[in-house]
LUMDRENKOL-952994 format. One record per atom (N, C-alpha, C): residue number from 1; residue in three letters; atom name; x, y, z. Coordinates in nm, 4 decimals, m for minus. Each point is the difference from the previous one (the first is absolute). Layout:
<rs>
+-----+------+------+----------+----------+----------+
! pos ! code ! site !       px !       py !       pz !
+-----+------+------+----------+----------+----------+
! NUM !  ALA !   CA !        X !        Y !        Z !
...
+-----+------+------+----------+----------+----------+
</rs>
This chain:
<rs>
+-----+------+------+----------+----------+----------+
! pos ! code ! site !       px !       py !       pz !
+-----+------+------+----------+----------+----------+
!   1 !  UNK !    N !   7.2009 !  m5.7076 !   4.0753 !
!   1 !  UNK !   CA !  m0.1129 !  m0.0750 !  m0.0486 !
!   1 !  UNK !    C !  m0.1002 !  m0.0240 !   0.1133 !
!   2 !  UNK !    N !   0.0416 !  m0.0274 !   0.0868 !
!   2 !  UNK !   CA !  m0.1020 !  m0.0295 !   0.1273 !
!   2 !  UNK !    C !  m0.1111 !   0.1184 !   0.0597 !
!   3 !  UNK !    N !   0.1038 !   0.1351 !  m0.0267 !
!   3 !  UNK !   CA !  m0.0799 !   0.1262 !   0.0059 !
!   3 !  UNK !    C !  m0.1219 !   0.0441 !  m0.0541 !
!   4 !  UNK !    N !   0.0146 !  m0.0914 !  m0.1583 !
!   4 !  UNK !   CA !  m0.0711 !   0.0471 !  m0.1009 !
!   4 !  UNK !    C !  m0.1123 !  m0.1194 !   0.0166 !
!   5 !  UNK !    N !   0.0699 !  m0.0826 !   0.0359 !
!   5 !  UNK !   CA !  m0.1180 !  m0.1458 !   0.0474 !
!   5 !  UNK !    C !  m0.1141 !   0.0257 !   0.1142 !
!   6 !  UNK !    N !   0.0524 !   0.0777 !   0.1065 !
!   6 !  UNK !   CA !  m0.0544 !   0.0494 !   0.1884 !
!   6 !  UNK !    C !  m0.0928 !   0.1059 !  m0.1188 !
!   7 !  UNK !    N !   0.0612 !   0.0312 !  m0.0608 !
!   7 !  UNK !   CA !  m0.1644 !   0.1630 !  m0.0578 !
!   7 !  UNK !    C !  m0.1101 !  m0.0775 !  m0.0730 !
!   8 !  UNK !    N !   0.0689 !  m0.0259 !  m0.1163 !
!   8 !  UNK !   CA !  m0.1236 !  m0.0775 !  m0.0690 !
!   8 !  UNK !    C !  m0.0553 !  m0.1248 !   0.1101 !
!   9 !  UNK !    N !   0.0308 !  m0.0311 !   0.0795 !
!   9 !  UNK !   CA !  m0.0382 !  m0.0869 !   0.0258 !
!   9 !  UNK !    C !  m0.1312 !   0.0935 !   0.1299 !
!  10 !  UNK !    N !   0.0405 !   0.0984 !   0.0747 !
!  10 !  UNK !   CA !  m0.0689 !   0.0857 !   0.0325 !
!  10 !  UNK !    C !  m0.0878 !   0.0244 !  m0.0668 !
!  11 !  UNK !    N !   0.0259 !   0.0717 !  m0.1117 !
!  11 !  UNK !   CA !  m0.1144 !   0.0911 !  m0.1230 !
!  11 !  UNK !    C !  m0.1276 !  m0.1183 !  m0.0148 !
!  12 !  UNK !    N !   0.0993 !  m0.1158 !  m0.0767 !
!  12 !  UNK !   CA !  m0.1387 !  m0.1444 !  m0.0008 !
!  12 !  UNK !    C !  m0.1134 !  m0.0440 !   0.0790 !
!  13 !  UNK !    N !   0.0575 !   0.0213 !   0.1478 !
!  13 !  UNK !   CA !  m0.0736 !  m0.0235 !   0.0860 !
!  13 !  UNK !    C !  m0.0761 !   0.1235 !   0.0433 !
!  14 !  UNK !    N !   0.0155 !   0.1334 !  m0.0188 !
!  14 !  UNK !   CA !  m0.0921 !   0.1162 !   0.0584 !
!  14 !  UNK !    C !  m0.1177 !  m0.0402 !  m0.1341 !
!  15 !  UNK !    N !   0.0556 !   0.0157 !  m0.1498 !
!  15 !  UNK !   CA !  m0.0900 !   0.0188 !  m0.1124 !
!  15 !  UNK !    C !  m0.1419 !  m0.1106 !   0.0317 !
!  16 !  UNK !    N !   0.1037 !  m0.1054 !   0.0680 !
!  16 !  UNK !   CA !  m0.1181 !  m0.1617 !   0.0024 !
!  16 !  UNK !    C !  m0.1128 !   0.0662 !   0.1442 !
!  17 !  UNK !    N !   0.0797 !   0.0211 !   0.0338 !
!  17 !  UNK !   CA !  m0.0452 !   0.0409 !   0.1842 !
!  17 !  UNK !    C !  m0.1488 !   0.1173 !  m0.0470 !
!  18 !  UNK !    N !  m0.0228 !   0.0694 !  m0.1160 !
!  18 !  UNK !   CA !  m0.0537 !   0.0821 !  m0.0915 !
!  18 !  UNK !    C !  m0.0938 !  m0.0621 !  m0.0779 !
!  19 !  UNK !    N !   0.0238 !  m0.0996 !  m0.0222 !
!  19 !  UNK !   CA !  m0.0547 !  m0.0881 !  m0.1372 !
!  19 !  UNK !    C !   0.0453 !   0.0700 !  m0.1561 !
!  20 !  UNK !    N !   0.0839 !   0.0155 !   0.0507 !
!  20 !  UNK !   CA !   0.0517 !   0.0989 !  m0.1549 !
!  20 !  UNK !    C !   0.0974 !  m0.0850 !  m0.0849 !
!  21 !  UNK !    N !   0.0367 !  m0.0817 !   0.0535 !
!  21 !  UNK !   CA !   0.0818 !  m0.1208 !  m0.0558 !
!  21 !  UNK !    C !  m0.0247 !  m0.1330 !   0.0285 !
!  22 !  UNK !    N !  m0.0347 !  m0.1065 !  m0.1108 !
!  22 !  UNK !   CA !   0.0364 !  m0.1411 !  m0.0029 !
!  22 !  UNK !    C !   0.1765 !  m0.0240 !   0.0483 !
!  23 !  UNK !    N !  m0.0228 !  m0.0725 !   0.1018 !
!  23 !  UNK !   CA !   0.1251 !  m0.0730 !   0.0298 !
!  23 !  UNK !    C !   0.0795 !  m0.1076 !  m0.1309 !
!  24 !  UNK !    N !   0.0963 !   0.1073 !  m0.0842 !
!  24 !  UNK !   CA !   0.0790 !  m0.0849 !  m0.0794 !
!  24 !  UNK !    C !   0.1232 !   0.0295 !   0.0307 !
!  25 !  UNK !    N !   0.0617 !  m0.0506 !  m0.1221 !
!  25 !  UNK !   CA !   0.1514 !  m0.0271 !   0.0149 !
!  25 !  UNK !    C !   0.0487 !   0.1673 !  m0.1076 !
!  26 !  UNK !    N !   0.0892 !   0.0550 !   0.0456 !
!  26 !  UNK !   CA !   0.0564 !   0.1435 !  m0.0069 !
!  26 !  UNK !    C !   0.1331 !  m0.0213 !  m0.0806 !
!  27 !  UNK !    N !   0.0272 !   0.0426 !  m0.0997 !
!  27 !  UNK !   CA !   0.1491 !  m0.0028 !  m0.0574 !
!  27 !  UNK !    C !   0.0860 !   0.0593 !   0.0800 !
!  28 !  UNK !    N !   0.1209 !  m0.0164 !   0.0044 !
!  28 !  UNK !   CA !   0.0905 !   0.0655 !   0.0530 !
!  28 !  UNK !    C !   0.1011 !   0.0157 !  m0.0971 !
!  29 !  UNK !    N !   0.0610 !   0.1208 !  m0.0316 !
!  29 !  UNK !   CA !   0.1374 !  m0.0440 !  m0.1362 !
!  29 !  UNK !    C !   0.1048 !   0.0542 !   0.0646 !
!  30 !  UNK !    N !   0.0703 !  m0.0917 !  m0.0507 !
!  30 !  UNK !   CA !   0.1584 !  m0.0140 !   0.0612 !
!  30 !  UNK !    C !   0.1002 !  m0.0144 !  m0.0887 !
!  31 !  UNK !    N !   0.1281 !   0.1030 !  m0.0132 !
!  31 !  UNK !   CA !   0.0857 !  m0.0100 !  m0.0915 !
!  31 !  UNK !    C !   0.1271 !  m0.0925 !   0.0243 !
!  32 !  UNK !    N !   0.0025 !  m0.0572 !   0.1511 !
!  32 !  UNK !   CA !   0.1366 !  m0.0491 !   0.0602 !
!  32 !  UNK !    C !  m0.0569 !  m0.1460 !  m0.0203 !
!  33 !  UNK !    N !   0.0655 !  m0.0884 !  m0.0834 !
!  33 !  UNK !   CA !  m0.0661 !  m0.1128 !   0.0067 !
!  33 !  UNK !    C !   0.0748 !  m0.1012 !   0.1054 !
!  34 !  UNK !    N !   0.1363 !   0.0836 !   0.0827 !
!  34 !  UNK !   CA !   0.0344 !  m0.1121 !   0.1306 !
!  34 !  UNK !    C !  m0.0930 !   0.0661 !   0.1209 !
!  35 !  UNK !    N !  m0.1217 !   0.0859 !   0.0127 !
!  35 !  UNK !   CA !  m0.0449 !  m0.0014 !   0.0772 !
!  35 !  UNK !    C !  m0.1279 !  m0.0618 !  m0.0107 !
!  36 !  UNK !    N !  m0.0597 !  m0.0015 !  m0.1212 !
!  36 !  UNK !   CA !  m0.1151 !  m0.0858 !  m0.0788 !
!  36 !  UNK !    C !   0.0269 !  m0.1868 !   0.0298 !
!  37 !  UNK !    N !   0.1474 !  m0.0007 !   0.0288 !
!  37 !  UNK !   CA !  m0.0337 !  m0.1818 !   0.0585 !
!  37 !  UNK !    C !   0.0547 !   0.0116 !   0.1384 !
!  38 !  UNK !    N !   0.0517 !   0.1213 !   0.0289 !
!  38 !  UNK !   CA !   0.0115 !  m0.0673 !   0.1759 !
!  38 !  UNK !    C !  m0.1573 !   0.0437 !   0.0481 !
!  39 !  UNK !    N !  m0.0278 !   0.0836 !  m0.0879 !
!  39 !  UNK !   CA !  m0.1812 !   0.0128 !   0.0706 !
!  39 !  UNK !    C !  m0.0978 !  m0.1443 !   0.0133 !
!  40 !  UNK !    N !   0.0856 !  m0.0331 !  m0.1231 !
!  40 !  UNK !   CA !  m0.0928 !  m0.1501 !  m0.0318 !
!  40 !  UNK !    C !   0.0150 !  m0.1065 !   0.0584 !
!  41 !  UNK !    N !   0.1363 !  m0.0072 !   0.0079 !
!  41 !  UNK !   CA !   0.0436 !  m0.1609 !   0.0958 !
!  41 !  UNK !    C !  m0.0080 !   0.0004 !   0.1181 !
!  42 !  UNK !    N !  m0.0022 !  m0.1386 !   0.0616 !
!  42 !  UNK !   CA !  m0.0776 !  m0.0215 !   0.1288 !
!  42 !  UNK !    C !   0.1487 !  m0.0190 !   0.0733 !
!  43 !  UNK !    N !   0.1242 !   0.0175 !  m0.0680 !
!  43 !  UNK !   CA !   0.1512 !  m0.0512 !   0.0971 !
!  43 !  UNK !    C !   0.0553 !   0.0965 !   0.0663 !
!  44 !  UNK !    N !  m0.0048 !  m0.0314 !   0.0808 !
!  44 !  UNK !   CA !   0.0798 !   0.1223 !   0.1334 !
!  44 !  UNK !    C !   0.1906 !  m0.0369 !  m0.0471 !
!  45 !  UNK !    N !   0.0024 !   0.1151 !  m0.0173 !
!  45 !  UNK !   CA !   0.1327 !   0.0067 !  m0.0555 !
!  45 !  UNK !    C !   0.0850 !   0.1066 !   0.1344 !
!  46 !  UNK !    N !   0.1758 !  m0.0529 !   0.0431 !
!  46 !  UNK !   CA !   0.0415 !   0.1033 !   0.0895 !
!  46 !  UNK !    C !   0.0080 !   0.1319 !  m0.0848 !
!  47 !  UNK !    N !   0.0448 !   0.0170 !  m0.1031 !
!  47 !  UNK !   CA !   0.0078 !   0.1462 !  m0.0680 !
!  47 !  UNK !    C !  m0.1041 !   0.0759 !   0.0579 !
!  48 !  UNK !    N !  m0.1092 !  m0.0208 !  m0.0182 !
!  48 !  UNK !   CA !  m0.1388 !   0.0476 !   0.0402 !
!  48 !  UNK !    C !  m0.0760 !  m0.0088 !   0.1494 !
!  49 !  UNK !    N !   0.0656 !   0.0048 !   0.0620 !
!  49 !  UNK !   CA !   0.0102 !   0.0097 !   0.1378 !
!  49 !  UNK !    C !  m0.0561 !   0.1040 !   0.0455 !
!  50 !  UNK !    N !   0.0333 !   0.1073 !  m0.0289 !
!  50 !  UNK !   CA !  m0.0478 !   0.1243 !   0.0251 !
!  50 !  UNK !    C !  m0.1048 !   0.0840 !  m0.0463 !
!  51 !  UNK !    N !  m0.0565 !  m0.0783 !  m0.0552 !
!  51 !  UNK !   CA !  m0.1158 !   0.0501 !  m0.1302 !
!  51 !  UNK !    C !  m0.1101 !  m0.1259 !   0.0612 !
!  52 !  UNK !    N !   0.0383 !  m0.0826 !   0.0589 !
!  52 !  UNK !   CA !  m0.1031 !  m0.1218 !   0.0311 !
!  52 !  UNK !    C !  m0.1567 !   0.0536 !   0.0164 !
!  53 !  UNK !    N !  m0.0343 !   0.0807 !   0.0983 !
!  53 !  UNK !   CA !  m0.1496 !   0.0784 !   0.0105 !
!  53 !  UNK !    C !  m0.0248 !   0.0265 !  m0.0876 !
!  54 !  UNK !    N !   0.0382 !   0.0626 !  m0.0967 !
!  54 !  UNK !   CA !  m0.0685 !   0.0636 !  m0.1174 !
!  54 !  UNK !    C !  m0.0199 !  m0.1074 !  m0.0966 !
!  55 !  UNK !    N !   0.1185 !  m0.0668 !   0.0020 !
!  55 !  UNK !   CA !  m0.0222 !  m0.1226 !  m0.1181 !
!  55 !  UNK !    C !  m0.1297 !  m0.1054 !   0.0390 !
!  56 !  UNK !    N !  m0.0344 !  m0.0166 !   0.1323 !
!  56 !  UNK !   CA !  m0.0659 !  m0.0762 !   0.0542 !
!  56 !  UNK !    C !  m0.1732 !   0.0530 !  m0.0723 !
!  57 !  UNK !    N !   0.0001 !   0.1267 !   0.0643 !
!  57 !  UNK !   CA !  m0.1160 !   0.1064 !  m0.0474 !
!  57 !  UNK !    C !  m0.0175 !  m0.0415 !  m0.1460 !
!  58 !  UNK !    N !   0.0739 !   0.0492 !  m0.0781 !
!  58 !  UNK !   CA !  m0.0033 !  m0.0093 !  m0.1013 !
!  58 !  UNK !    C !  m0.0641 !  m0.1292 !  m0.0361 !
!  59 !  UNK !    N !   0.0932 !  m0.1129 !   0.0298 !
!  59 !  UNK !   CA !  m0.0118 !  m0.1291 !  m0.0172 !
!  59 !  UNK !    C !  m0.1726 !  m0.0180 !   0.0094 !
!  60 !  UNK !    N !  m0.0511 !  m0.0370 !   0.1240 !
!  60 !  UNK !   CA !  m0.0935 !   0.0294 !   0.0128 !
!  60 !  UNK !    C !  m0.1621 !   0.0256 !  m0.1112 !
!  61 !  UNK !    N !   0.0691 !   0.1479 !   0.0208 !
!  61 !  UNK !   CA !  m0.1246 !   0.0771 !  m0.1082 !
!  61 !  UNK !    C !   0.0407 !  m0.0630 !  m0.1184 !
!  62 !  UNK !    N !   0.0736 !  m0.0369 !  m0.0761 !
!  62 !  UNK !   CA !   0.0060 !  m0.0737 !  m0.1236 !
!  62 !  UNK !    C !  m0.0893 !  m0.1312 !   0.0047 !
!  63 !  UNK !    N !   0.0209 !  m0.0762 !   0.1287 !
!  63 !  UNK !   CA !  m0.0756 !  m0.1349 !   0.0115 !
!  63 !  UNK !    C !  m0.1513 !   0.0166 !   0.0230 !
!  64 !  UNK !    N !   0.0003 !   0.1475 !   0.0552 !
!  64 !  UNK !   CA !  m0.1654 !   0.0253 !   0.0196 !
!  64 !  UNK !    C !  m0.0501 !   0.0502 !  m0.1565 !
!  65 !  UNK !    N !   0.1076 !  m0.0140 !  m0.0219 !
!  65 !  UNK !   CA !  m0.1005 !   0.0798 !  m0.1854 !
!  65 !  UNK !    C !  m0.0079 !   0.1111 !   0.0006 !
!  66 !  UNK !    N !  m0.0258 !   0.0982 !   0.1122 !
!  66 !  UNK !   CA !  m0.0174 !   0.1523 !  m0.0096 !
!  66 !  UNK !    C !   0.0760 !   0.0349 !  m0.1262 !
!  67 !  UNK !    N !   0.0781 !  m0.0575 !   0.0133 !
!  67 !  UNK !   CA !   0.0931 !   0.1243 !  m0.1408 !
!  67 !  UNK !    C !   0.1027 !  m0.0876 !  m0.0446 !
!  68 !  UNK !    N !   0.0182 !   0.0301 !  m0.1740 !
!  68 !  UNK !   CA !   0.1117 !  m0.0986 !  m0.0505 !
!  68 !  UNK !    C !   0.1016 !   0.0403 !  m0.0739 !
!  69 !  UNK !    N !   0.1074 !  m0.0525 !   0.0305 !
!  69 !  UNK !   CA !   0.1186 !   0.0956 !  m0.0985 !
!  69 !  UNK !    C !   0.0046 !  m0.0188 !  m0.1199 !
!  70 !  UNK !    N !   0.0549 !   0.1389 !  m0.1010 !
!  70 !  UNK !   CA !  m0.0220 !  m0.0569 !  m0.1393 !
!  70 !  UNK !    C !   0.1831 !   0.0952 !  m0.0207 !
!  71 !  UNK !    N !   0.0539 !  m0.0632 !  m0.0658 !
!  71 !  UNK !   CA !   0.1155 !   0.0570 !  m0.0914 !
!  71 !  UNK !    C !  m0.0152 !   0.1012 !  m0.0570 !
!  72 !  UNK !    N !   0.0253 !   0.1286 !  m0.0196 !
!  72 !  UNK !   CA !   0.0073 !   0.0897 !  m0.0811 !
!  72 !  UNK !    C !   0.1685 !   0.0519 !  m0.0299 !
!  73 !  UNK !    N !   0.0334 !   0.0200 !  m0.1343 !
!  73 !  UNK !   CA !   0.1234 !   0.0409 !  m0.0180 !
!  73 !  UNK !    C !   0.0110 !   0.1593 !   0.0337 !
!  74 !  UNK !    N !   0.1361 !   0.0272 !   0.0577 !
!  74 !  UNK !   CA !   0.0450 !   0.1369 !   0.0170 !
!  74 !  UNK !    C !  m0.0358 !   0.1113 !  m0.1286 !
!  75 !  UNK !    N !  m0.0051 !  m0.0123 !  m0.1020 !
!  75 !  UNK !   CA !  m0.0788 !   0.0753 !  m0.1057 !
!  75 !  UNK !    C !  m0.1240 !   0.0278 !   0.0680 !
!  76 !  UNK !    N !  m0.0889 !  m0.1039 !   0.0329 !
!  76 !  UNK !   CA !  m0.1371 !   0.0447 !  m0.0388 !
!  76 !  UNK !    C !  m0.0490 !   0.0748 !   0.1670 !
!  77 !  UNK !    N !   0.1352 !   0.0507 !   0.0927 !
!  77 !  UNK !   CA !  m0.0501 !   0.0042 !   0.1252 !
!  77 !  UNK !    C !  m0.0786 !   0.1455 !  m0.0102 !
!  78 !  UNK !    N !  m0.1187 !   0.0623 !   0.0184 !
!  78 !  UNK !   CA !  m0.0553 !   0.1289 !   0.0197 !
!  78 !  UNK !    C !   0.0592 !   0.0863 !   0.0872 !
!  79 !  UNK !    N !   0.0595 !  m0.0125 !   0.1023 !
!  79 !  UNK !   CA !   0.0477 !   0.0390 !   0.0873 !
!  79 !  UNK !    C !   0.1126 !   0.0490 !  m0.0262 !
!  80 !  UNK !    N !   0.0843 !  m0.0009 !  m0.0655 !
!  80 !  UNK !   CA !   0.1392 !  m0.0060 !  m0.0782 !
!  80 !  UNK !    C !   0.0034 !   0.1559 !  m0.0480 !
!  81 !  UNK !    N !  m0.1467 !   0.0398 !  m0.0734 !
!  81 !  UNK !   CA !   0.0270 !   0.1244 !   0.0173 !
!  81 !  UNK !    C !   0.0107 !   0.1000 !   0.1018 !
!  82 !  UNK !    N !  m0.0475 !  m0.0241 !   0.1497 !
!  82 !  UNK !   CA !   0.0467 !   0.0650 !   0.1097 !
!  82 !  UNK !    C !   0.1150 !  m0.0006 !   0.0436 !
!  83 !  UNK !    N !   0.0678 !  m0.1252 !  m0.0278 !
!  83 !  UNK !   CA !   0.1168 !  m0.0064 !   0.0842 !
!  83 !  UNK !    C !   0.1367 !  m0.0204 !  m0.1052 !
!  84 !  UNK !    N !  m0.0179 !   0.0001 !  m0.1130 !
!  84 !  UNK !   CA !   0.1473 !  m0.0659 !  m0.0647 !
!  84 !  UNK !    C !   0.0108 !   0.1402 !  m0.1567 !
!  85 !  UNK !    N !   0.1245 !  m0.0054 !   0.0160 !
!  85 !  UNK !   CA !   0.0043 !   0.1059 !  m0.1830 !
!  85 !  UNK !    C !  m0.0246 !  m0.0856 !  m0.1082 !
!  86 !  UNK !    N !  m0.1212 !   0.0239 !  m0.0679 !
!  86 !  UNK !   CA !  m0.0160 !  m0.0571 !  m0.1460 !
!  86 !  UNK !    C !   0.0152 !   0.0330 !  m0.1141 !
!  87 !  UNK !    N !   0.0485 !  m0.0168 !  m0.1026 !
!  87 !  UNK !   CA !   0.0242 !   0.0707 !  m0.0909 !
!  87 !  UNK !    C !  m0.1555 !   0.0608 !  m0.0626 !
!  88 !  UNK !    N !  m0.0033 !   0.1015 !  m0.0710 !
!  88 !  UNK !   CA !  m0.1196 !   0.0358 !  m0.0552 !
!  88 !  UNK !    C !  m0.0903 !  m0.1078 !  m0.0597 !
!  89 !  UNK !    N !   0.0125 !  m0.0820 !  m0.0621 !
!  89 !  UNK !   CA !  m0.0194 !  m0.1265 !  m0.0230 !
!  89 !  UNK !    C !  m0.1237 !  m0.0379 !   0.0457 !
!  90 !  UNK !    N !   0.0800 !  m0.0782 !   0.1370 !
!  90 !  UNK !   CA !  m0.0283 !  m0.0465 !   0.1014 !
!  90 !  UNK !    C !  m0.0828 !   0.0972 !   0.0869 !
!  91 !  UNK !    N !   0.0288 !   0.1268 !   0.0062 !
!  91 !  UNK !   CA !  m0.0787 !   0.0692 !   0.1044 !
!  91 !  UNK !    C !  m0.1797 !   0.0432 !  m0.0636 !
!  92 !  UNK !    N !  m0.0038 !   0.0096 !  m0.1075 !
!  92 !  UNK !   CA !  m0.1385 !   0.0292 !  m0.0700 !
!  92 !  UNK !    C !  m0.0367 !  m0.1229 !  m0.0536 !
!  93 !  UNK !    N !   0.0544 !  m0.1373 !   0.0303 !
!  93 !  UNK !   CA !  m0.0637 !  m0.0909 !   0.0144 !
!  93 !  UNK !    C !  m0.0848 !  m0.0493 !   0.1053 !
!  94 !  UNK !    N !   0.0845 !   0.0223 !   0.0868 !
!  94 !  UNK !   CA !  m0.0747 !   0.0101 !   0.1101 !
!  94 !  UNK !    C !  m0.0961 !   0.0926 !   0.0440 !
!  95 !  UNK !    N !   0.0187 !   0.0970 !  m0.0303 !
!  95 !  UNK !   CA !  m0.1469 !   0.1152 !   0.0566 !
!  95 !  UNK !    C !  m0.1069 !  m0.0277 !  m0.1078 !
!  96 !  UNK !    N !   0.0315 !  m0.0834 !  m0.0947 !
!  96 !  UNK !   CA !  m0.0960 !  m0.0587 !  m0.1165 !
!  96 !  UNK !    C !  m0.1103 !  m0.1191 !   0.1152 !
!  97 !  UNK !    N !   0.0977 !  m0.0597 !   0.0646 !
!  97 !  UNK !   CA !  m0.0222 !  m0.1525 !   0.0393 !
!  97 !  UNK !    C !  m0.1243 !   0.0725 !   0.1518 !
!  98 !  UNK !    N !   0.0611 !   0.0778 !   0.0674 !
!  98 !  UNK !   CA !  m0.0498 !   0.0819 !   0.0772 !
!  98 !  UNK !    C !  m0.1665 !   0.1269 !  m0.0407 !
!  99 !  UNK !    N !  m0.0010 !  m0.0164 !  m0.1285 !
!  99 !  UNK !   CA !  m0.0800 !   0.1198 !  m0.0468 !
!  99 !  UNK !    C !   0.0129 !   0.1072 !   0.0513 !
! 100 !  UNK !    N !   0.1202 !   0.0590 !   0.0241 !
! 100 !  UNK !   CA !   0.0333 !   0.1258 !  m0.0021 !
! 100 !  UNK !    C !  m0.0011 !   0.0911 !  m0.1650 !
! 101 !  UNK !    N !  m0.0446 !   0.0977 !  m0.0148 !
! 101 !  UNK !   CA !  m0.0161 !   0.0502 !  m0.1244 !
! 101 !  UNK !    C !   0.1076 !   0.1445 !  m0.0061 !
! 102 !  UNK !    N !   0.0344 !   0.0280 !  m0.0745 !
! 102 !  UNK !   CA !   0.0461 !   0.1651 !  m0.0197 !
! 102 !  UNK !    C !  m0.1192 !   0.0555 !  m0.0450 !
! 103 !  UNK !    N !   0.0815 !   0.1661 !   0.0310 !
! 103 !  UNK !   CA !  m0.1311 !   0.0980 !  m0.0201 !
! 103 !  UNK !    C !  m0.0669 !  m0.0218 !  m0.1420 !
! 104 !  UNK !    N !   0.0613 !  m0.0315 !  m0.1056 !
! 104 !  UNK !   CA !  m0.0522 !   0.0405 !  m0.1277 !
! 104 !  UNK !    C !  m0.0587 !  m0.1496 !  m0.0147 !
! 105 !  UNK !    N !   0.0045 !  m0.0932 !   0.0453 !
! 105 !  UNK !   CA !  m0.0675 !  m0.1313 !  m0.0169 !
! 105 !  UNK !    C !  m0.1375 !   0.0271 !   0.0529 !
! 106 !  UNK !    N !   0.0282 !   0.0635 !   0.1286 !
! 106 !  UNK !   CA !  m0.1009 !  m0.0178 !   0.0759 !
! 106 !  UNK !    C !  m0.1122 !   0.1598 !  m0.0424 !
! 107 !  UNK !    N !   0.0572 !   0.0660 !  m0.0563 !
! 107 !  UNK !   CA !  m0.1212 !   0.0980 !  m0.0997 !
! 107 !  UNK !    C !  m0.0604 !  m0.1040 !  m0.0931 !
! 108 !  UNK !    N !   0.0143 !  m0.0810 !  m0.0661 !
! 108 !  UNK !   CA !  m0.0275 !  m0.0993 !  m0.1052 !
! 108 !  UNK !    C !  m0.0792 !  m0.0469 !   0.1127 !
! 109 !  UNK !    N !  m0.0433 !  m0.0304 !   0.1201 !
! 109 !  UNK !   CA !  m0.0389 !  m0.1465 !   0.0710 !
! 109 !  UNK !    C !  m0.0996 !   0.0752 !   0.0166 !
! 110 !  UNK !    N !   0.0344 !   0.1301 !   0.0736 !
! 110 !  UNK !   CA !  m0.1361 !   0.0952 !   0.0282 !
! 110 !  UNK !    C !  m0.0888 !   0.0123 !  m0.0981 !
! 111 !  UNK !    N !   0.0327 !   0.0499 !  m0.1034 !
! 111 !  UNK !   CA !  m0.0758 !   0.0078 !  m0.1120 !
! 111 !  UNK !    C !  m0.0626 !  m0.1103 !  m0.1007 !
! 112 !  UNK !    N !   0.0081 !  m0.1286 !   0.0673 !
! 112 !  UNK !   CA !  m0.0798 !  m0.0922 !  m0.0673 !
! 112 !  UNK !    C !   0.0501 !  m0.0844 !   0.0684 !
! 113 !  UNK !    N !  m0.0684 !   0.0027 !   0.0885 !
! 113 !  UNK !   CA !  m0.0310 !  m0.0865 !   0.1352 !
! 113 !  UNK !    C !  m0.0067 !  m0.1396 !  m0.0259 !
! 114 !  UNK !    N !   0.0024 !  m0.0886 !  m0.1305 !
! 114 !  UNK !   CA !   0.0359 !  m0.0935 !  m0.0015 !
! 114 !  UNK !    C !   0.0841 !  m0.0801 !  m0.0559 !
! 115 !  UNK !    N !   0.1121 !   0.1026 !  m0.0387 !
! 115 !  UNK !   CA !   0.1347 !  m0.0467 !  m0.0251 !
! 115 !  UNK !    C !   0.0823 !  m0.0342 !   0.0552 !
! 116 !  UNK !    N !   0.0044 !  m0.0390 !   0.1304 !
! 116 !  UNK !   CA !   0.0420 !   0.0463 !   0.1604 !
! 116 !  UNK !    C !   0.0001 !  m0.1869 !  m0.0361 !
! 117 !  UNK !    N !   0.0069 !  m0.0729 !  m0.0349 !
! 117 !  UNK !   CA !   0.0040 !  m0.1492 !  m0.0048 !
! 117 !  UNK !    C !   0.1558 !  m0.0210 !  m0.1352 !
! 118 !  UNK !    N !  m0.0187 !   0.1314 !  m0.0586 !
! 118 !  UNK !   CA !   0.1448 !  m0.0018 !  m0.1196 !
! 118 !  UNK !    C !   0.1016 !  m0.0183 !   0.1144 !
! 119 !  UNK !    N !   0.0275 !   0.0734 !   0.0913 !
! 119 !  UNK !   CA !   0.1007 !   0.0676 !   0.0923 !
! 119 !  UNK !    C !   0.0220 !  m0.0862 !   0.1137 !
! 120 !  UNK !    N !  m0.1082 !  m0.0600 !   0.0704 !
! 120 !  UNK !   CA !  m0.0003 !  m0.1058 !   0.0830 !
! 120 !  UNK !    C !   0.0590 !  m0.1470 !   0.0161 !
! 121 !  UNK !    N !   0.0707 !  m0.0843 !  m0.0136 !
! 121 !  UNK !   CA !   0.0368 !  m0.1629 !  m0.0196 !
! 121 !  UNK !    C !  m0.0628 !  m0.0545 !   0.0730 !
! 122 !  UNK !    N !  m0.0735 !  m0.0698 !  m0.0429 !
! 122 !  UNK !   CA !  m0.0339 !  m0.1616 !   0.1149 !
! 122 !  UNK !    C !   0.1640 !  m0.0530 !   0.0927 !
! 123 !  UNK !    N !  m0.0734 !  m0.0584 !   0.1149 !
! 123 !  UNK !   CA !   0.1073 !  m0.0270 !   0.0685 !
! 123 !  UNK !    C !   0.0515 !  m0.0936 !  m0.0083 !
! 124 !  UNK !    N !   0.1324 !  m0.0603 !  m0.0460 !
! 124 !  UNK !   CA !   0.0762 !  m0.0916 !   0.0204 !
! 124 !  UNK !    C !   0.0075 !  m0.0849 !   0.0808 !
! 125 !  UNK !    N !  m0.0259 !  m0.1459 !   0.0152 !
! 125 !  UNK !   CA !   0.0482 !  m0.1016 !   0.1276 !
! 125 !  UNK !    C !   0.0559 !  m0.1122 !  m0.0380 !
+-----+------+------+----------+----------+----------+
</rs>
């Protein structure tokens, strides 16, 4: 999490550094919800000893607002199709969620260029 915190938190500041971005607050989604409250709480715990810098970082950029965690369940993760086996189901749900098209969808998209919103989903948060 801290990795993903040090970039965006990079990216925010080059885009602003640009004027290409208003300084707001950035979602972050997270499926582990025991890392969603040790991100959150302010208690230094010994378990977490070894993670202290990052949790600190973290800590931190949450209190600065840069970016805020939101819950997302393991279903709805996008990413899931790179890394995990889904059943068919699940896997053309996701390249749905993604707007990935197959060939014969995407002859339909070409050819009337504004059907391309049938095939597409608004994004979930």
């Amino acid at each position: 999490m801290s990795k993903v915190f040090a970039k965006v938190t990079w990216v925010a500041k080059l885009l602003f550094d640009f004027g290409l971005l208003a300084p707001c607050s950035m979602p972050l989604f997270c499926d582990n919800q025991v890392a969603l409250h040790i991100a959150r709480i302010a208690v230094f715990h010994e378990r977490r000893k070894n993670i202290e810098l990052d949790w600190h970082f973290v800590w931190t950029k949450l209190n600065e607002g840069l970016i805020h965690l939101l819950h997302t369940p393991t279903s709805s993760q996008l990413a899931d199709v790179f890394t995990k086996v889904l059943s068919g189901v699940g896997h053309h749900l996701i390249l749905r969620k993604l707007g990935v098209l197959s060939p014969s969808n995407l002859r339909e998209v070409v050819g009337n260029s504004s059907s391309i919103e049938h095939f597409i989903d608004e994004p979930t948060y």
